[in-house]
DOMARRO-793656 format. One record per residue (C-alpha): x, y, z; residue number from 1. Coordinates in Angstrom, 1 decimal, m for minus. Each point is the difference from the previous one (the first is absolute). Last residue first. Example, Ala and Ser with C-alpha at 12.3 -4.5 7.8 and 13.67 -1.06 7.14 Angstrom:
residues 2
<r east="13.7" north="m1.1" up="7.1" k="2"/>
<r east="m1.4" north="m3.4" up="0.7" k="1"/>
***
This chain:
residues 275
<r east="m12.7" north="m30.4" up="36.6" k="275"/>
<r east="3.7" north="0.5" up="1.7" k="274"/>
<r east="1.6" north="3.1" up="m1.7" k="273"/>
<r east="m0.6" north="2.2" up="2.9" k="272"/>
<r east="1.4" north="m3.0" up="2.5" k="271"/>
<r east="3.0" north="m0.5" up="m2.3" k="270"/>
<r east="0.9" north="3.2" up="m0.3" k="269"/>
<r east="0.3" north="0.8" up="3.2" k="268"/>
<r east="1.7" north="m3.4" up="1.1" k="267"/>
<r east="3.0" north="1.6" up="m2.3" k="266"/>
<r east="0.2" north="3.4" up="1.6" k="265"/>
<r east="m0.1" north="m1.4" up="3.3" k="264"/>
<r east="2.7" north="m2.5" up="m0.8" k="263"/>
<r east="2.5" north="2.4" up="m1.5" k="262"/>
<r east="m0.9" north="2.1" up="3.0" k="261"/>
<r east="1.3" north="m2.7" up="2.2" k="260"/>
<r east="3.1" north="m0.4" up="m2.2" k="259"/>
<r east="0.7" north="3.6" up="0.5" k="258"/>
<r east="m0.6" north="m0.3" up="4.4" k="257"/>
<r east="2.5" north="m3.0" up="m0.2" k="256"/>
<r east="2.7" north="1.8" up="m1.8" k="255"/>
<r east="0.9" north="0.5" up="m4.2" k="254"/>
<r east="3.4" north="0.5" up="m1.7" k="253"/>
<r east="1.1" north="1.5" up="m3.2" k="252"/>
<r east="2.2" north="m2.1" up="m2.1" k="251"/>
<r east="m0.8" north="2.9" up="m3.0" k="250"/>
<r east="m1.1" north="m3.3" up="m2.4" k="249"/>
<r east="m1.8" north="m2.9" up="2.0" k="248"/>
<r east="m1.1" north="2.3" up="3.2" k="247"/>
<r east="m1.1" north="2.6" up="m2.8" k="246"/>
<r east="m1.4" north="m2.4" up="m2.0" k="245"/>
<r east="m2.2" north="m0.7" up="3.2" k="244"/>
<r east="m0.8" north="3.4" up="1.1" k="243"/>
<r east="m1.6" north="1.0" up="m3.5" k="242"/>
<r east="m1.8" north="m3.1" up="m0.6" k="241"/>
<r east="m1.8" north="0.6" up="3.6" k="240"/>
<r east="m0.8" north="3.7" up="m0.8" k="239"/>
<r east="m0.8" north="m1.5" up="m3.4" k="238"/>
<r east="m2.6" north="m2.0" up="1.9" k="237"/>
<r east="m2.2" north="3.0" up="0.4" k="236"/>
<r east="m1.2" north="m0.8" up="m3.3" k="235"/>
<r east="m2.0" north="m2.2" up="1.6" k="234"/>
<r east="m1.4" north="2.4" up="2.9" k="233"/>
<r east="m0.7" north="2.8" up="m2.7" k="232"/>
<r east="m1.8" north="m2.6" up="m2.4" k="231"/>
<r east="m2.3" north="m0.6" up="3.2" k="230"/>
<r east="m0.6" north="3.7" up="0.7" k="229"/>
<r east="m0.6" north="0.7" up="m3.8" k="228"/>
<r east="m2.6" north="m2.8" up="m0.7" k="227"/>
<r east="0.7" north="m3.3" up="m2.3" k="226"/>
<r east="m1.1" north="m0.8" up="m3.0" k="225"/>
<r east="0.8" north="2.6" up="m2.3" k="224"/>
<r east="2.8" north="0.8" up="2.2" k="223"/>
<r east="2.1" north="m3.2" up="m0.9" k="222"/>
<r east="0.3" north="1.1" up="m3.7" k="221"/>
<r east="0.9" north="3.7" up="1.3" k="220"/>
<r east="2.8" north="m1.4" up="2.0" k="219"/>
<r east="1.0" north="m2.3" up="m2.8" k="218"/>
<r east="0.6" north="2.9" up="m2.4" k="217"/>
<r east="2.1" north="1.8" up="2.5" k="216"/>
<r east="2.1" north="m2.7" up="0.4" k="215"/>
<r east="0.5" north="m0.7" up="m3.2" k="214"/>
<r east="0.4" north="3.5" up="m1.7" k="213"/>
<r east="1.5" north="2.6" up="2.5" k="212"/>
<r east="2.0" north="m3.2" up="2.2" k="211"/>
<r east="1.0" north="m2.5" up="m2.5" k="210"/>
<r east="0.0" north="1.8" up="m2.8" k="209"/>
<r east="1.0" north="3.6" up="1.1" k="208"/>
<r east="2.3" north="m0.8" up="3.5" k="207"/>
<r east="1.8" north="m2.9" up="m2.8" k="206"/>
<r east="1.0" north="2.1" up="m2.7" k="205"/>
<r east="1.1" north="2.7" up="2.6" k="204"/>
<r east="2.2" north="m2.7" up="1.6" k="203"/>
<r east="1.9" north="m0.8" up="m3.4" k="202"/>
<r east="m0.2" north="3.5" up="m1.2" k="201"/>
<r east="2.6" north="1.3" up="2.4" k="200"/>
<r east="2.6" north="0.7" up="m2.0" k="199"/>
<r east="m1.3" north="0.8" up="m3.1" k="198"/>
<r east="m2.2" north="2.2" up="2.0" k="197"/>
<r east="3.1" north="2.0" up="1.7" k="196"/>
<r east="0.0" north="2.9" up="m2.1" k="195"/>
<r east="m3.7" north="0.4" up="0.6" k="194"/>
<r east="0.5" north="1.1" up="3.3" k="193"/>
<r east="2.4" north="2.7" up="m0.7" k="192"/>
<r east="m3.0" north="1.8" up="m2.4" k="191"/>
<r east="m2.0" north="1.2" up="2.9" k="190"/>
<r east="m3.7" north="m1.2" up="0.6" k="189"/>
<r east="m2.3" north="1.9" up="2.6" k="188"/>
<r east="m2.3" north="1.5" up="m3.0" k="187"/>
<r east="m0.2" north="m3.7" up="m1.5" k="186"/>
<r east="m1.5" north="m1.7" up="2.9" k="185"/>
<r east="m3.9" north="0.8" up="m0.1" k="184"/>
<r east="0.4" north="m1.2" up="m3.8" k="183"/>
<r east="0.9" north="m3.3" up="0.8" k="182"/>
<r east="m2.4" north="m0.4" up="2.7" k="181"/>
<r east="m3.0" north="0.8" up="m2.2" k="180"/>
<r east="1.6" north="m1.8" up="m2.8" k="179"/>
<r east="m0.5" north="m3.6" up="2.7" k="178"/>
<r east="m3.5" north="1.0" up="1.2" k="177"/>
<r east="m1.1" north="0.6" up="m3.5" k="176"/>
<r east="1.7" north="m3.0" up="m1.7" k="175"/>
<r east="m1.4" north="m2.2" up="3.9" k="174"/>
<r east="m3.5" north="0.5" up="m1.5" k="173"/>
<r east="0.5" north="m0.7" up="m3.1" k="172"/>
<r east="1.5" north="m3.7" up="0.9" k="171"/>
<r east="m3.0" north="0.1" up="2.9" k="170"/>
<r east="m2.8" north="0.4" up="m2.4" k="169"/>
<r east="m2.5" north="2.0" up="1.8" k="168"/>
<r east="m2.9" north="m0.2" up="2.7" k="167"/>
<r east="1.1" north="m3.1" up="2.1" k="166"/>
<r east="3.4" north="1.3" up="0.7" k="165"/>
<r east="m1.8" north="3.8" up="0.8" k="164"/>
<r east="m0.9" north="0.5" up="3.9" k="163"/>
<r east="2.3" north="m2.7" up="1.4" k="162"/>
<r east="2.8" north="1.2" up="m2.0" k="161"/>
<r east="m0.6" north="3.4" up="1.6" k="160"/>
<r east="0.1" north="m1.7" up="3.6" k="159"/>
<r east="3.5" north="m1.8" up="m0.9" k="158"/>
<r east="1.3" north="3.6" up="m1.3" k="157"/>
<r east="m1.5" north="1.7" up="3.0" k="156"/>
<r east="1.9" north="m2.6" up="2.6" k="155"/>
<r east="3.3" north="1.1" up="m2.3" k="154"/>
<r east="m0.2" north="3.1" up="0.3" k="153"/>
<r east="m0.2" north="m0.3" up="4.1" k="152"/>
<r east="3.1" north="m2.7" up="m0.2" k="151"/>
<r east="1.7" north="2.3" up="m1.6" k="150"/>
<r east="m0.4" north="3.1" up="1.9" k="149"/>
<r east="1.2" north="m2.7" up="3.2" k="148"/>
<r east="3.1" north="m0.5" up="m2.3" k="147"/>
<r east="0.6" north="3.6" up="m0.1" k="146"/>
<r east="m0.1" north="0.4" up="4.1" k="145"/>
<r east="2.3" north="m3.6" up="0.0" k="144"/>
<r east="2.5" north="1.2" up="m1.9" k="143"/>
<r east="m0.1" north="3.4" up="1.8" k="142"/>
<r east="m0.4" north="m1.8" up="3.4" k="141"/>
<r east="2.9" north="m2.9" up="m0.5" k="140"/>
<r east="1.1" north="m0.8" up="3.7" k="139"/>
<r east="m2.6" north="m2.4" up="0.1" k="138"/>
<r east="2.1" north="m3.2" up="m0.7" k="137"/>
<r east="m1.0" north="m3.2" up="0.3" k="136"/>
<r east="m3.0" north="0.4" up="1.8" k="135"/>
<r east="m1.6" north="0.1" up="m3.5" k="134"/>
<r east="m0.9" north="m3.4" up="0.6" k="133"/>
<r east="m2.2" north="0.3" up="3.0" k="132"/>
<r east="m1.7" north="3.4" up="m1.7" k="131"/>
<r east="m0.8" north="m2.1" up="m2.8" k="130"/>
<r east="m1.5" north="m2.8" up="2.3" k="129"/>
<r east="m2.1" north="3.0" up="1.7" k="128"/>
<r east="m1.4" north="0.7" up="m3.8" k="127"/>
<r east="m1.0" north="m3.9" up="m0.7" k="126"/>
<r east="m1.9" north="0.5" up="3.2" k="125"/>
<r east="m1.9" north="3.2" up="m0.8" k="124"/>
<r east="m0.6" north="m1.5" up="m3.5" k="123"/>
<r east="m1.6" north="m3.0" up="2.1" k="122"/>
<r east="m1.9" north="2.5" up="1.9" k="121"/>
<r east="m1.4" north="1.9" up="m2.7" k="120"/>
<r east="m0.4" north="m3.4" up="m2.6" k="119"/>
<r east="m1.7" north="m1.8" up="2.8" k="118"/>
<r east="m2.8" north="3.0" up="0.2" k="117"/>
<r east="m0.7" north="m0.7" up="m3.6" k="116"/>
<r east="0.0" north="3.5" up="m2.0" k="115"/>
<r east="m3.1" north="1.1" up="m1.4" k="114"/>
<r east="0.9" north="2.3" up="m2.9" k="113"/>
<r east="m0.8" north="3.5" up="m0.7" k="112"/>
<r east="2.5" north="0.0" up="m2.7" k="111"/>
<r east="2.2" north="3.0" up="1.2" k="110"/>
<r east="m0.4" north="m0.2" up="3.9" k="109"/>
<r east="m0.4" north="m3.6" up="0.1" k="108"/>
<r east="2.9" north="m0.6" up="m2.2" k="107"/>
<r east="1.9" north="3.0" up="2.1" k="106"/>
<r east="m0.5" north="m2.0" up="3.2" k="105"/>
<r east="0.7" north="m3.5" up="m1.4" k="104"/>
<r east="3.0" north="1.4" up="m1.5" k="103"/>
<r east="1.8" north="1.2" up="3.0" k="102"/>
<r east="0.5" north="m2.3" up="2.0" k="101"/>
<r east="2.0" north="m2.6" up="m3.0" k="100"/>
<r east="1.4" north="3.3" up="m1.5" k="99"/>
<r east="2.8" north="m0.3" up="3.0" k="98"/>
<r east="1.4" north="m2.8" up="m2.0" k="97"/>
<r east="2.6" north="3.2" up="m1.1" k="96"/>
<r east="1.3" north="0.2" up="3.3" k="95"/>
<r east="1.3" north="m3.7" up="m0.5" k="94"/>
<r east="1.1" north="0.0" up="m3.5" k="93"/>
<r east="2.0" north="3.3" up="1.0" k="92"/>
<r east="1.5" north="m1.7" up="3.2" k="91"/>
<r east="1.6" north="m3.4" up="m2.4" k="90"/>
<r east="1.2" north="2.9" up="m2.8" k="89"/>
<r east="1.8" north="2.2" up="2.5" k="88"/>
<r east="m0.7" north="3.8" up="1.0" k="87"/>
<r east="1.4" north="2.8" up="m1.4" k="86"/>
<r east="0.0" north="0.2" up="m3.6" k="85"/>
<r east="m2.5" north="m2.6" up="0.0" k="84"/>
<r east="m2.7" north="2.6" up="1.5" k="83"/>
<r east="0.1" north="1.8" up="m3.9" k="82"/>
<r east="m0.7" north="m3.6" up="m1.8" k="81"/>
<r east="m3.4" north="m0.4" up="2.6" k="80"/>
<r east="m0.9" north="4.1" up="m0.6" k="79"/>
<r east="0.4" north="m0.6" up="m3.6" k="78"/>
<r east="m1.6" north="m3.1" up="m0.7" k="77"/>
<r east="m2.8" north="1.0" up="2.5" k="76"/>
<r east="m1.0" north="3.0" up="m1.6" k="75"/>
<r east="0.6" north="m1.1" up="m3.3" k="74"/>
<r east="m2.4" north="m2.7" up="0.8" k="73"/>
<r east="m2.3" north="2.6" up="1.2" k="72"/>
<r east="0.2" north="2.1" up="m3.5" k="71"/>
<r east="m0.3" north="m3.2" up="m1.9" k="70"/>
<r east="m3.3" north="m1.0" up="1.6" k="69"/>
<r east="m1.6" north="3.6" up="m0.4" k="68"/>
<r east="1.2" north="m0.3" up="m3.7" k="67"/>
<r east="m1.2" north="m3.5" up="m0.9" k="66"/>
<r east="m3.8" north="1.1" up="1.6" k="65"/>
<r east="0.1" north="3.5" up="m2.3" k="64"/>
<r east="1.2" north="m1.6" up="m3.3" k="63"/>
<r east="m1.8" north="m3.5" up="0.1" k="62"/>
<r east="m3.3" north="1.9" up="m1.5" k="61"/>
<r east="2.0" north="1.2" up="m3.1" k="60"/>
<r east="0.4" north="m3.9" up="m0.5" k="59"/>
<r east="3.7" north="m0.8" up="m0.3" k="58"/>
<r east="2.1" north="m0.8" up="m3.4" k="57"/>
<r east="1.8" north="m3.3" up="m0.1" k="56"/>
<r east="m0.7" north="m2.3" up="3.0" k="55"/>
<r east="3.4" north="m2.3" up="m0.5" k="54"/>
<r east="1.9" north="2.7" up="m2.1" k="53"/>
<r east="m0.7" north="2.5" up="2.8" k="52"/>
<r east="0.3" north="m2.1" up="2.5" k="51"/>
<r east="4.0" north="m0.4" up="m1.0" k="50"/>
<r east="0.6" north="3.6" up="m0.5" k="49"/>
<r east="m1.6" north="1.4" up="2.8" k="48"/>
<r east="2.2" north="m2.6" up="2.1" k="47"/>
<r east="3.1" north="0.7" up="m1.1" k="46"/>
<r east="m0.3" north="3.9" up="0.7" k="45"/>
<r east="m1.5" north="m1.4" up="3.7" k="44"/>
<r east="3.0" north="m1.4" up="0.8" k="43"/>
<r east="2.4" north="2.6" up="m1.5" k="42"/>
<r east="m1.8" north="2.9" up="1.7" k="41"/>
<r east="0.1" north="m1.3" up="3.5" k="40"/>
<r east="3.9" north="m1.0" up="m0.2" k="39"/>
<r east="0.6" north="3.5" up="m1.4" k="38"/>
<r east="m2.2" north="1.8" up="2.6" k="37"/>
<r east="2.0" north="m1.7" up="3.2" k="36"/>
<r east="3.5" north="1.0" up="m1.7" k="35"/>
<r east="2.6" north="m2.3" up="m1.1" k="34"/>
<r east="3.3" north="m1.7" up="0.5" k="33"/>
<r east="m0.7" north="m1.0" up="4.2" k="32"/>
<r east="m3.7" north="0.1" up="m0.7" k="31"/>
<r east="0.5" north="m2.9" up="m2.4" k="30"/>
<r east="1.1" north="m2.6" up="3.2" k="29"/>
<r east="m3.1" north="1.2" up="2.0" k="28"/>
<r east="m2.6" north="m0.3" up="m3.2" k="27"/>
<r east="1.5" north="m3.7" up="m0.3" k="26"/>
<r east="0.1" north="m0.9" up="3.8" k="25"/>
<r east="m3.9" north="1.7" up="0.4" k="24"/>
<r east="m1.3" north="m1.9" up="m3.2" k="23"/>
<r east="m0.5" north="m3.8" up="0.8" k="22"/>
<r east="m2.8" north="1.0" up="2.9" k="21"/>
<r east="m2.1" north="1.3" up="m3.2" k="20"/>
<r east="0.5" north="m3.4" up="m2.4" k="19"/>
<r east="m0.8" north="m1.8" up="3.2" k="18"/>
<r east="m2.9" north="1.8" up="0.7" k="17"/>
<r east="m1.2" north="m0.2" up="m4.0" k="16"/>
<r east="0.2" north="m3.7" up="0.4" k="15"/>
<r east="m2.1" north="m0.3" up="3.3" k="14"/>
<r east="m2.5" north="2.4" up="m1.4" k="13"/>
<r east="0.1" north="m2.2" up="m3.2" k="12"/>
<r east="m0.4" north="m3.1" up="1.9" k="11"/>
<r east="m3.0" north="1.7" up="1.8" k="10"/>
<r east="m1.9" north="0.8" up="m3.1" k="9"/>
<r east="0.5" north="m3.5" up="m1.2" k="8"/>
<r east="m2.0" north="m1.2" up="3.0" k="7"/>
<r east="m2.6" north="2.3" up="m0.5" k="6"/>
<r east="0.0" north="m1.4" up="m3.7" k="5"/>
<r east="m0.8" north="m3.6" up="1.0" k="4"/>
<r east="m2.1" north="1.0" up="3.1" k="3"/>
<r east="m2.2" north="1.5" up="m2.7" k="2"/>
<r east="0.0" north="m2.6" up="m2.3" k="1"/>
***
């Protein structure tokens, strides 16, 4: 039984990775008709609404974990949409995969956890593959500078969800994380962006179901079973999801040394996952 739901756990990972790695193209595309904040606000607006009617009213106990998780996944949903602006979607799923080093540290610095030694020097791998694919293009500093801010929120979101999934209801859970970054966005909104919603609402729709809700969701399923540095190195794979829609889609192309890392990231994964 336990194998049974570990196993789900890491389908949902994998799921939620792909839903991830599927959003750099999209959020790169809306930036060229709206601002960073806009796109952030409208995915977690849809969001709120939705877990709200799944989980109803939260526990006044949910209030203060939901908020700190929201507040970091602002971080790295603004910081991540704000380095598209200037640096491609493929190198942004990249840099962002940088969470895969860092989470292990901060989980063991937050939740006092003991870390396998595989996971630090498999994550340290999987890290060095990222590098080999973001050789692509490193001309991209402030893109890449605000992606790296991501990539650090989003390690502490990962090691928060670690520290409450198992103590709350996840669809209440995610409403408070959800209005938190909703509200955090309307004082940077302007009224020109919401001209174009009718517009746009097509890709929006999809960034806050798919992505905000779905994803999301199965990313908290999967770490109720599974720790935060090997949930980092799985969802890592939207690094991988990210480069390869945007061979398929934006035609761009990949060398030796890219497909190496590809690899490294890949056999990564599979060694940490491997019990």
């Amino acid at each position: 039984m336990v194998k049974n739901k570990r196993l789900k756990a890491y389908l949902a990972l994998f799921i939620s990775s792909l839903f991830f790695g599927s959003t750099f193209l999209i959020v790169k595309n809306l930036l060229q008709s709206v601002e960073p904040v806009f796109i952030v606000f409208t995915r977690y607006f849809i969001a709120a609404i939705l877990f709200f009617i799944i989980g109803g009213i939260p526990n006044k106990m949910i209030l203060k974990p939901g908020i700190l998780m929201g507040l970091f996944l602002w971080l790295g949903y603004i910081t991540q949409t704000q380095g598209l602006l200037t640096t491609s979607s493929i190198n942004s799923g990249i840099v962002t995969g940088f969470y895969i080093v860092l989470t292990p540290f901060i989980s063991r610095f937050l939740n006092k956890n003991k870390i396998p030694k595989k996971n630090y020097f498999f994550s340290f791998i999987g890290f060095i593959g990222i590098l080999l694919i973001s050789i692509n293009d490193l001309s991209q500093i402030t893109g890449n500078f605000f992606t790296l801010l991501c990539a650090f929120s989003y390690a502490v979101h990962i090691v928060l969800v670690e520290k409450y999934v198992n103590k709350f209801e996840i669809s209440q859970l995610m409403f408070i994380q959800s209005l938190t970054g909703a509200l955090l966005c309307i004082p940077f909104l302007t009224k020109n962006n919401f001209y174009l919603l009718s517009e746009l609402i097509f890709p929006i729709i999809f960034l806050g179901l798919v992505v905000n809700v779905a994803a999301f969701y199965l990313q908290l399923y999967g770490q109720k079973f599974i720790s935060a540095s090997t949930s980092a190195l799985i969802l890592s794979l939207e690094a991988i999801f990210a480069l390869l829609i945007g061979i398929l889609v934006a035609k761009e192309i990949l060398g030796f040394l890219n497909w190496i890392g590809v690899s490294m990231v890949l056999f990564s994964i599979f060694i940490v996952i491997k019990e």
